[in-house]
Rosetta silent file (secondary structure, phi, psi, omega in degrees, C-alpha in Angstrom):
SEQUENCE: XXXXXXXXXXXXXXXXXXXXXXXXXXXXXXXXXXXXXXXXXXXXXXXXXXXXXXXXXXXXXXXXXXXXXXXXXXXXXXXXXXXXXXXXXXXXXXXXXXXXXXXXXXXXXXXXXXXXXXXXXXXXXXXXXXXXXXXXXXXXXXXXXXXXXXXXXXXXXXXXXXXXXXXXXXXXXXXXXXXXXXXXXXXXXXXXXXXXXXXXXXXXXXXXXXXXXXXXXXXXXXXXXXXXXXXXXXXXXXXXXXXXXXXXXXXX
SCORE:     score description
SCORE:     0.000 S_00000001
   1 L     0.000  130.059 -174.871 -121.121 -151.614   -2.388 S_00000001
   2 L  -115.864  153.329 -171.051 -121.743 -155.018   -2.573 S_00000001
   3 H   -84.676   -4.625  165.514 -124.775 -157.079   -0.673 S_00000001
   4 H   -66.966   -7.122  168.577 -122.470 -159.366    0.755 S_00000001
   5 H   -45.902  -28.064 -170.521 -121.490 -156.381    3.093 S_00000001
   6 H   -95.237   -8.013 -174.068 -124.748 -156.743    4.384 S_00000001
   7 L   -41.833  -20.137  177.451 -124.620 -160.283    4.912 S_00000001
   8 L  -110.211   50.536  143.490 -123.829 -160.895    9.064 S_00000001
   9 L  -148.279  -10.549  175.860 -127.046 -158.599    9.308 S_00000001
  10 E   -61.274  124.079  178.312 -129.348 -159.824    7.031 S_00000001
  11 L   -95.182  137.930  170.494 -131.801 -162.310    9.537 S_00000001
  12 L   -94.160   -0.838 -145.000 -132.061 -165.645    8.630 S_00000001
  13 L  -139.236  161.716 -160.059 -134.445 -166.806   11.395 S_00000001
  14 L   -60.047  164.622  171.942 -138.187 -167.009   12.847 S_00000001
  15 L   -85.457  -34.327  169.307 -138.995 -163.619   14.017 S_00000001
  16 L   -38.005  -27.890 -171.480 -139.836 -165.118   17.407 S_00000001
  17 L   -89.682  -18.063  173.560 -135.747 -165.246   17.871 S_00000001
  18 L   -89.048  135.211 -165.644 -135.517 -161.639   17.915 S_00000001
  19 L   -61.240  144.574  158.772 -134.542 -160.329   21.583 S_00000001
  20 L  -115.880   71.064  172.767 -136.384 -157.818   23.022 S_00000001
  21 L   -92.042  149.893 -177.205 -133.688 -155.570   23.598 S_00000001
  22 L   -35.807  134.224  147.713 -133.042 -152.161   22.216 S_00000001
  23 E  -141.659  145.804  166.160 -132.750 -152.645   18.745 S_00000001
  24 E   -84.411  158.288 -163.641 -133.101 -151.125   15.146 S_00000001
  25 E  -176.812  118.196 -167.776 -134.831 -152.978   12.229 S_00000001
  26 E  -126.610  179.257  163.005 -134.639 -151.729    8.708 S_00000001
  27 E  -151.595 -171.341 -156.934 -135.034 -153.936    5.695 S_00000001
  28 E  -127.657  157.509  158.287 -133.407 -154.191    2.232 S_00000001
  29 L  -178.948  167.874 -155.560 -135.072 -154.935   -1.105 S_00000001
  30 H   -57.455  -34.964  168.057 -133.721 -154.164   -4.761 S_00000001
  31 H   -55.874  -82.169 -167.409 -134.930 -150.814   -4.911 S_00000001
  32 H   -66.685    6.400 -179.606 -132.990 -149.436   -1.628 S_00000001
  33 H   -77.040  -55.309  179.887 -130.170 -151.915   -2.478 S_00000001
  34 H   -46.741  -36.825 -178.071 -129.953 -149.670   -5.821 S_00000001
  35 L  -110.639   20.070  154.599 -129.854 -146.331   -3.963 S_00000001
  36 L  -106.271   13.237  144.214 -127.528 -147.188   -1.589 S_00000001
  37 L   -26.042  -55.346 -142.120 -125.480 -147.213   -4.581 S_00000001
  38 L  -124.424  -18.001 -150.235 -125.169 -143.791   -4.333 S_00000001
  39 L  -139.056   64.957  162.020 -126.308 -142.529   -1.190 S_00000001
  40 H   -34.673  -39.498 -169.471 -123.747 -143.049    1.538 S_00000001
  41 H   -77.499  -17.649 -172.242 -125.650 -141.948    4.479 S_00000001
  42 H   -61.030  -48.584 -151.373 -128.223 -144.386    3.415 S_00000001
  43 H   -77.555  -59.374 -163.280 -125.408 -147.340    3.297 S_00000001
  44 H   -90.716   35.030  159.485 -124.402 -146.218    7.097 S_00000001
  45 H  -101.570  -46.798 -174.041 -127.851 -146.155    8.465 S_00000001
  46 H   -56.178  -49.320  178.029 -128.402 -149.753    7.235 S_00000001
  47 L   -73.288   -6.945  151.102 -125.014 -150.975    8.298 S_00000001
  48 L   -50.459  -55.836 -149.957 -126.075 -149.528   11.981 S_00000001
  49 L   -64.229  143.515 -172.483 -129.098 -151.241   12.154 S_00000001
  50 L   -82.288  -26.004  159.880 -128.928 -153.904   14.447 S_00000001
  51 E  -132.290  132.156 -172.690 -131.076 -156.327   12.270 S_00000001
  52 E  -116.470   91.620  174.120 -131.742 -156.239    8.243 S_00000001
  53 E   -59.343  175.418 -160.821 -134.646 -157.785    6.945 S_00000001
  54 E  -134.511   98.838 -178.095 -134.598 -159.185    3.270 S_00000001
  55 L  -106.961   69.645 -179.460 -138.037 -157.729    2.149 S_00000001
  56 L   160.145  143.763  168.198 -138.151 -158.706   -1.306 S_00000001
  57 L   -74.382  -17.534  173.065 -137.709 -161.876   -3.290 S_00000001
  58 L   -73.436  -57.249 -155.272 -134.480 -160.030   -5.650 S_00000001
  59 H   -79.098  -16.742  173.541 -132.397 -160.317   -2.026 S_00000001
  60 H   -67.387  -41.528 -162.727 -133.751 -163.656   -1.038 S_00000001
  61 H   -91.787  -52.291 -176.323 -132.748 -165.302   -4.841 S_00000001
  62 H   -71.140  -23.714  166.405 -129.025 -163.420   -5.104 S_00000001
  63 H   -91.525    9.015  152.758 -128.110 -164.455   -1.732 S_00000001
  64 H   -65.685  -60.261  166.865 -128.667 -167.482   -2.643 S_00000001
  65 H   -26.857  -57.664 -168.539 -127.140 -166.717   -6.446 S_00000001
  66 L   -60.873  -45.858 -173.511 -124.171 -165.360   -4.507 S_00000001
  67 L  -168.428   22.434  133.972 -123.214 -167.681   -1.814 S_00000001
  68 L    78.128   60.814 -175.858 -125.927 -170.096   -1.467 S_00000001
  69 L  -118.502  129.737 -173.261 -127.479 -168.532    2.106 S_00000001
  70 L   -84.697  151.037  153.420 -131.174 -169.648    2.231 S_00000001
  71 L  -146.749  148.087  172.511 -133.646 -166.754    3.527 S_00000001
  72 L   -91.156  127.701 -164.641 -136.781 -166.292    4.001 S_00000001
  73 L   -70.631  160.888 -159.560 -138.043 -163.181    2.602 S_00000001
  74 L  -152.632   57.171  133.354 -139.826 -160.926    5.855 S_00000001
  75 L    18.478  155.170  160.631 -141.971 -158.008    4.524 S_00000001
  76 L   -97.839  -30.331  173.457 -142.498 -155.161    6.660 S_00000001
  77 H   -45.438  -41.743 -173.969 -145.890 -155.757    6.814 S_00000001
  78 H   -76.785   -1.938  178.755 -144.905 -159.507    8.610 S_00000001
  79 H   -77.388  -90.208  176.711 -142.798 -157.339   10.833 S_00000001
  80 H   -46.580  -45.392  125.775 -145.736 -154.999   12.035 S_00000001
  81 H     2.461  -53.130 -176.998 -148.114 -158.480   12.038 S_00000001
  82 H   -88.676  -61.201 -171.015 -145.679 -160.353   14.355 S_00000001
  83 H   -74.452    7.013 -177.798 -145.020 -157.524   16.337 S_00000001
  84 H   -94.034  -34.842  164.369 -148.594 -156.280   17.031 S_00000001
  85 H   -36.907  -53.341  165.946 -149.228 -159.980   18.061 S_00000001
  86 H   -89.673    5.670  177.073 -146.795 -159.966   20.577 S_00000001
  87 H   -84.140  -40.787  162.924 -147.623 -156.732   21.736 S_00000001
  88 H   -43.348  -56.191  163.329 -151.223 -158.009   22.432 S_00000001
  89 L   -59.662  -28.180  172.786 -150.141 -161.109   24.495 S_00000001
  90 L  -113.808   19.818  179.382 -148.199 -158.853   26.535 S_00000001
  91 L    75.516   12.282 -169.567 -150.458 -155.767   27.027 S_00000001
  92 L   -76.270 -161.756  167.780 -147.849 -153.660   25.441 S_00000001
  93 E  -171.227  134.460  178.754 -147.534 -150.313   23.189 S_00000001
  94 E   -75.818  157.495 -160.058 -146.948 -149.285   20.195 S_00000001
  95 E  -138.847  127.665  170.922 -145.916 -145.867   18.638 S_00000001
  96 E  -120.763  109.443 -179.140 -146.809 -144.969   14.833 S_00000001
  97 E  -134.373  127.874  174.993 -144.585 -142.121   13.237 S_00000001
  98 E   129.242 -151.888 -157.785 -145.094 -140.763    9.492 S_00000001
  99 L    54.312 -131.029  172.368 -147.509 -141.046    6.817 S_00000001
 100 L  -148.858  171.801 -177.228 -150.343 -138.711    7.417 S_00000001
 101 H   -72.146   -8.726  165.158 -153.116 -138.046    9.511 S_00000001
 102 H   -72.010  -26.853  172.743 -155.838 -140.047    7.498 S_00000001
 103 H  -110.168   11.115  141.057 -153.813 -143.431    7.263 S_00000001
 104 H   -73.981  -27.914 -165.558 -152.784 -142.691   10.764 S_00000001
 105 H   -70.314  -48.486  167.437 -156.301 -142.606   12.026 S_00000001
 106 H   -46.140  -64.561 -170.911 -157.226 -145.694    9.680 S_00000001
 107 H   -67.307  -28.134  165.044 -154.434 -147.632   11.461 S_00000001
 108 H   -77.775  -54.803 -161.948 -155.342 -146.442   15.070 S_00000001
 109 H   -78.913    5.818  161.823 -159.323 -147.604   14.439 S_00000001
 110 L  -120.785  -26.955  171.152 -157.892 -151.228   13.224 S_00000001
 111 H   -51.371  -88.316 -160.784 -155.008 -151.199   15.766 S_00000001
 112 H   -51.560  -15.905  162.601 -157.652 -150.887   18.373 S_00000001
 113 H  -116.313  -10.815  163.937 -159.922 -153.143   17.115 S_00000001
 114 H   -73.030  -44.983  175.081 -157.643 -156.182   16.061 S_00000001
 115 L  -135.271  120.820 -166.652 -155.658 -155.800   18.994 S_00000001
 116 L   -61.014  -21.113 -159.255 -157.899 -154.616   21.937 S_00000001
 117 L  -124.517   12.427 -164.947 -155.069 -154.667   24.747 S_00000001
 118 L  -110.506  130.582  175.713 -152.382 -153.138   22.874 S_00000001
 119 E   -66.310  115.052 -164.421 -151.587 -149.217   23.951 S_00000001
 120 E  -128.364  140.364  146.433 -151.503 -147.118   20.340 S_00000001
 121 E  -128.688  177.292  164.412 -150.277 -143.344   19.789 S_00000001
 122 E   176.248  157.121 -160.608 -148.956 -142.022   16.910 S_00000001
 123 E  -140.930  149.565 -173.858 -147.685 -138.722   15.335 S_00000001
 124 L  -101.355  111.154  132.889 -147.270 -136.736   11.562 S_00000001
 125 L   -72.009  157.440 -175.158 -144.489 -135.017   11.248 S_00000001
 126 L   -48.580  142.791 -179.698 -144.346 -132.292    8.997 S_00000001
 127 L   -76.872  124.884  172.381 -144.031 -132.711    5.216 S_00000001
 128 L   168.781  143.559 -176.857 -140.366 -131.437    4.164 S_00000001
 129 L  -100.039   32.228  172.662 -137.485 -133.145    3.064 S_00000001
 130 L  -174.280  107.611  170.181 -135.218 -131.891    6.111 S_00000001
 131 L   -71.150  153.779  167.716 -136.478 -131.423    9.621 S_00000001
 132 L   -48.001  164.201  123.299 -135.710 -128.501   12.332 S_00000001
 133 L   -23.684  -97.860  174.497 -134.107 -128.893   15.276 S_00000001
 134 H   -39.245  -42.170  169.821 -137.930 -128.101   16.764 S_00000001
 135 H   -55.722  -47.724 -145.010 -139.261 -130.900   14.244 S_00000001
 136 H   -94.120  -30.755  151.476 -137.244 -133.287   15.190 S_00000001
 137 H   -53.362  -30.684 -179.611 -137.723 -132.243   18.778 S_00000001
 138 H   -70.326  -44.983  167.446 -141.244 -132.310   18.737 S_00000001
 139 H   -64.383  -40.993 -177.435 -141.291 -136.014   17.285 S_00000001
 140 H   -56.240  -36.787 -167.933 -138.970 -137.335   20.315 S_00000001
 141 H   -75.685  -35.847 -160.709 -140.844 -135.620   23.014 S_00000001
 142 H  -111.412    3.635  165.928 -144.206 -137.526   21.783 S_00000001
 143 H  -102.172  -10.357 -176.064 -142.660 -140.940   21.146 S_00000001
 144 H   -82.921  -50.480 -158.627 -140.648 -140.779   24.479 S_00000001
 145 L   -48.989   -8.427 -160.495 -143.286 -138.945   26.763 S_00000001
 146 L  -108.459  -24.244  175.802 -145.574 -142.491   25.277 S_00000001
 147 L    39.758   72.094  179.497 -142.543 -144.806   26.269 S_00000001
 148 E   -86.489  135.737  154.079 -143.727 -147.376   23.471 S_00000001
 149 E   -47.306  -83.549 -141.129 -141.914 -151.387   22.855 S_00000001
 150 E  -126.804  138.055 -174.285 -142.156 -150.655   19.523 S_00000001
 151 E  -102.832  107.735  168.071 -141.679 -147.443   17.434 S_00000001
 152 E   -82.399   97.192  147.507 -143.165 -148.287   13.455 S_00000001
 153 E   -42.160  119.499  164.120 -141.335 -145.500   11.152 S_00000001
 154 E  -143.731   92.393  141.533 -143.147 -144.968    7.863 S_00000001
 155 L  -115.911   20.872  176.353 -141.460 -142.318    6.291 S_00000001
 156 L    72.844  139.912 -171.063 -140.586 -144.119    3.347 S_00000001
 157 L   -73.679  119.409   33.592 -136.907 -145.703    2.673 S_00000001
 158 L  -126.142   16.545 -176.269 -134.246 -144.213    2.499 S_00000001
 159 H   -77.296  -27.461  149.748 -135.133 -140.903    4.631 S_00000001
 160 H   -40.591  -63.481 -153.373 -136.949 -143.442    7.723 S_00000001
 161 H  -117.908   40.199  157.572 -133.910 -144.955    8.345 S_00000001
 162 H   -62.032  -67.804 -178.114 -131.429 -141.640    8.332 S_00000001
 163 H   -33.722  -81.581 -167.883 -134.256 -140.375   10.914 S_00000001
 164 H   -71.191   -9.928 -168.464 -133.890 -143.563   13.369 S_00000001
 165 H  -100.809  -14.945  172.575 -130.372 -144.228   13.133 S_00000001
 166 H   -53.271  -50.855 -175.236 -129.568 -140.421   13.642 S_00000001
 167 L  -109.624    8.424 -172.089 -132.167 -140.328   16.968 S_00000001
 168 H   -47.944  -70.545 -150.127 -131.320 -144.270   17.722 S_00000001
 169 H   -89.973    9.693 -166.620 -130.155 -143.418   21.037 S_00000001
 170 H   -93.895  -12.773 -140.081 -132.309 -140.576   21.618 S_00000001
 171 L   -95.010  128.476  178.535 -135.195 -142.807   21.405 S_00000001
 172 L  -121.156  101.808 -147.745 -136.663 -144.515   24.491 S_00000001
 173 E  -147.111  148.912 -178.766 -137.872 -147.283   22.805 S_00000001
 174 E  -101.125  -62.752  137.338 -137.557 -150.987   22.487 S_00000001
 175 E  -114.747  108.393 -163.065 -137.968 -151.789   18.834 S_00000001
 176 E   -89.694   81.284  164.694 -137.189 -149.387   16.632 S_00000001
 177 E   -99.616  103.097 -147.225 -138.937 -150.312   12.861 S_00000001
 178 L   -73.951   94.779 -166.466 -138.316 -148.480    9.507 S_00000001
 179 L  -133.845   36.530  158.487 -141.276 -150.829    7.847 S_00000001
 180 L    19.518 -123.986  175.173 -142.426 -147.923    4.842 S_00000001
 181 L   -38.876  -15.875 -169.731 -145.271 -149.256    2.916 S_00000001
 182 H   -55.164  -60.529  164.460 -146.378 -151.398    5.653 S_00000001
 183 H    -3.903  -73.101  169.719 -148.186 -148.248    6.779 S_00000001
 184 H   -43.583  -44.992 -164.984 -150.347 -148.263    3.684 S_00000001
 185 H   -75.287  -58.165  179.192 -151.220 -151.924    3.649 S_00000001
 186 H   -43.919  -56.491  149.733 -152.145 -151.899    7.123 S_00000001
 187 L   -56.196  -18.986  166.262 -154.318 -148.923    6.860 S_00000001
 188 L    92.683   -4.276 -176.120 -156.280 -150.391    3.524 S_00000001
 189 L   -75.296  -13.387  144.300 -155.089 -147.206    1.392 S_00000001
 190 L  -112.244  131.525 -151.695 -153.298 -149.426   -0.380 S_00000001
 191 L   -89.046  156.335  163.928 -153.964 -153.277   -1.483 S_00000001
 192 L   -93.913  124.700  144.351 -151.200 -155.613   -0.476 S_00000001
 193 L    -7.605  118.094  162.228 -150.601 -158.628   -3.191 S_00000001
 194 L   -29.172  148.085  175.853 -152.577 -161.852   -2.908 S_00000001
 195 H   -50.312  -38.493 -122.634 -151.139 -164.490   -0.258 S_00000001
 196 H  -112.349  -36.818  178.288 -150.639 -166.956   -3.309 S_00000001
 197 H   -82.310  -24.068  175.948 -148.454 -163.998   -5.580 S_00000001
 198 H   -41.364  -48.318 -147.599 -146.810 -163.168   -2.385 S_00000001
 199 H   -88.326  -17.577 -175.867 -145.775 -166.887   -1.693 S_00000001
 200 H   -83.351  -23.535 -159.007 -144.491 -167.018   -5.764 S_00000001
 201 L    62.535   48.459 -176.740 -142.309 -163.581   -5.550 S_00000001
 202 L  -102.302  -45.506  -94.800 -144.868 -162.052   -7.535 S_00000001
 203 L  -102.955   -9.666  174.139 -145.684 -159.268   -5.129 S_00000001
 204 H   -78.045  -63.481 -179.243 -143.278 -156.855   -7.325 S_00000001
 205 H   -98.125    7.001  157.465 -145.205 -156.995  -10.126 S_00000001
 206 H   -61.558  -25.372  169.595 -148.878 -157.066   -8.502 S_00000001
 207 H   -39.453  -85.591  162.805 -147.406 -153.564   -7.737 S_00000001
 208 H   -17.707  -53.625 -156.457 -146.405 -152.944  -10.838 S_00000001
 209 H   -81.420  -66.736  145.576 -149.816 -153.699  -12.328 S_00000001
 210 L     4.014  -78.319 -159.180 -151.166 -152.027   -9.763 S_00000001
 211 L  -150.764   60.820  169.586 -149.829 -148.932  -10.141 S_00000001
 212 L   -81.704   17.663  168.312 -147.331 -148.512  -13.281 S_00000001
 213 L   -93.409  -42.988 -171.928 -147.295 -145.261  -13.991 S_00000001
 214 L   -93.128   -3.713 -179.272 -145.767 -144.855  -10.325 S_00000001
 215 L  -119.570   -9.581 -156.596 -143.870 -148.140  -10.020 S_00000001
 216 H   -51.799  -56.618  176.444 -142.430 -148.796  -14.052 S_00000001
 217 H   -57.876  -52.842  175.257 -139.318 -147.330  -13.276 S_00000001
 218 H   -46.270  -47.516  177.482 -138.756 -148.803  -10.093 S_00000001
 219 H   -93.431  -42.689  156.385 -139.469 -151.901  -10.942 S_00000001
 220 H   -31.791  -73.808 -159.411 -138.790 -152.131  -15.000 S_00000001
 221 L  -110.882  -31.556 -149.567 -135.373 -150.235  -14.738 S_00000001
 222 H  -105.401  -38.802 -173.591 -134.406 -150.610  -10.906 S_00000001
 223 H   -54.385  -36.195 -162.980 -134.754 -154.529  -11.515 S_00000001
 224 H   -88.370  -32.830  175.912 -132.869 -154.741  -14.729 S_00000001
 225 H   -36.521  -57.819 -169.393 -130.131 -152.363  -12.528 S_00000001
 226 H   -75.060  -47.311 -170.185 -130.058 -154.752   -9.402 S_00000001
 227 H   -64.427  -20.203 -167.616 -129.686 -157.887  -11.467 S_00000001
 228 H   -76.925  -33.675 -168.035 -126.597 -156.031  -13.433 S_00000001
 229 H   -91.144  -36.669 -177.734 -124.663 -155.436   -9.988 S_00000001
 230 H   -71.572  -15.009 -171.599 -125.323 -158.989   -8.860 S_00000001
 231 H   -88.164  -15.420  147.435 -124.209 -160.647  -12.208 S_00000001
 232 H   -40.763  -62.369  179.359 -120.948 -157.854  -11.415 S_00000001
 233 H   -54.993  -40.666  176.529 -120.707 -159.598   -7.773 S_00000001
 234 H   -71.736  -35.725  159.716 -120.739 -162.751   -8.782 S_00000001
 235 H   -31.978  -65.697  164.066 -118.098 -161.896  -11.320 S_00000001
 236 H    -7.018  -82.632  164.450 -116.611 -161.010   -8.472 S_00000001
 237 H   -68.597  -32.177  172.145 -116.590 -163.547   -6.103 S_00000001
 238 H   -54.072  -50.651  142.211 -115.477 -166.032   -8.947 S_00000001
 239 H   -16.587  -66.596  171.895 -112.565 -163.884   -9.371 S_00000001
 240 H   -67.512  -11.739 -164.390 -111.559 -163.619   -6.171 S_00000001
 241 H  -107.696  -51.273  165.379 -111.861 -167.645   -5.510 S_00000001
 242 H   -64.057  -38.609  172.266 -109.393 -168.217   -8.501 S_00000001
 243 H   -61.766  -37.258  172.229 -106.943 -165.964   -7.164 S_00000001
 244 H   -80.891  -22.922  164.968 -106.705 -166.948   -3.739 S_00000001
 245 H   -52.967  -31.783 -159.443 -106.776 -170.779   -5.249 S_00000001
 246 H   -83.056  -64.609 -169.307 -103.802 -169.581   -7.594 S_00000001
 247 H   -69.597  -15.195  172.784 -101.794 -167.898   -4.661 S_00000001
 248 L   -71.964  -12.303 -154.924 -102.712 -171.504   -2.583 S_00000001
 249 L  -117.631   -7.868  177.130 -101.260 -173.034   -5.024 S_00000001
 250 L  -104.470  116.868 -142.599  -97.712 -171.087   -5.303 S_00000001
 251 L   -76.389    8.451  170.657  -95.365 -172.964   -3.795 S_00000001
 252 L   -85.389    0.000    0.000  -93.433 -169.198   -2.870 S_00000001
């Protein structure tokens, strides 16, 4: 799997430009690029998704490396940010599903006081690494019966966005977003990276620092991984660009 596959979904553009029509909205960064290695169901939940944000400073610099496409990287956090903004100018409401109930309740008592006019529910599902039937029922019936714009997923990558692309049509919903960690940040249970390491494409190793016993690997070994498959792609593409120059060039 290569990331130019993902390339006519990756958004290049203000967030303001996205319609607000049913849609799905997952995002990529070097870590879930690396386990869609491996994890097919993962690859065709992404390649579903109606928009792919580039949440991470690895996929902003290799699609550049690659084929010289500018992007701005878009967080999940600036995802949940933008869209609780515009849910506030238009009186709308939002739906929060995952985590737990202590960073939901954190996120309801800051929803509610940041944006005063915006309609919040939100629901745990059960801890397990395969839902019922009855599980899965139980989440639809309390995000439909709430008829939210926007549905925030935080059940962590890559089992969120099995979950939405699975119930995508199930869902009565406007924007559907797989935004993981965002959860955390939002809720304070976790610090987000200074603006100024953010704005550098530091925010990987403020993690790291952070928290290395639980990020080392991820970042340490998943880093040195993802840079191995893009210096592969680019092999790649180099390849491929002498050979069709070669066969352009044969006058048979």
């Amino acid at each position: 799997m290569y990331l130019a596959d993902f390339k006519h979904k990756l958004f290049d553009k203000p967030l303001s430009e996205l319609p607000e029509a049913k849609m799905l909205i997952t995002t990529i960064n070097a870590y879930s690029f690396n386990v869609v290695q491996k994890d097919r169901p993962f690859r065709r939940a992404l390649l579903k998704s109606n928009v792919i944000l580039p949440d991470g400073i690895s996929i902003v610099l290799s699609m550049r490396f690659l084929s010289g496409v500018k992007l701005k990287k878009i967080a999940g956090a600036d995802l949940l940010k933008w869209e609780l903004d515009r849910l506030q100018n238009i009186k709308g409401k939002c739906f929060f599903l995952g985590s737990n109930e202590f960073t939901l309740k954190k996120i309801y008592e800051r929803t509610k006081r940041e944006y005063p006019d915006v309609k919040v529910h939100y629901y745990q599902p059960p801890f397990k690494s395969r839902f019922t039937a009855d599980d899965n029922f139980s989440m639809l019936q309390a995000i439909n019966s709430f008829s939210p714009d926007v549905l925030f997923i935080g059940m962590t990558a890559p089992k969120q966005e099995k979950w939405a692309v699975s119930h995508f049509k199930e869902l009565k919903v406007n924007h559907a977003c797989c935004i993981g960690a965002a959860f955390d940040f939002y809720a304070g249970t976790v610090k987000r990276a200074p603006t100024w390491m953010i704005n550098l494409g530091m925010e990987w190793l403020y993690r790291l620092i952070r928290e290395p016993r639980r990020n080392w690997k991820r970042y340490l070994v998943g880093n040195t991984v993802f840079i191995g498959l893009m210096l592969r792609e680019k092999f790649r593409l180099i390849t491929s660009r002498k050979m069709r120059k070669k066969m352009g060039n044969n006058p048979e």
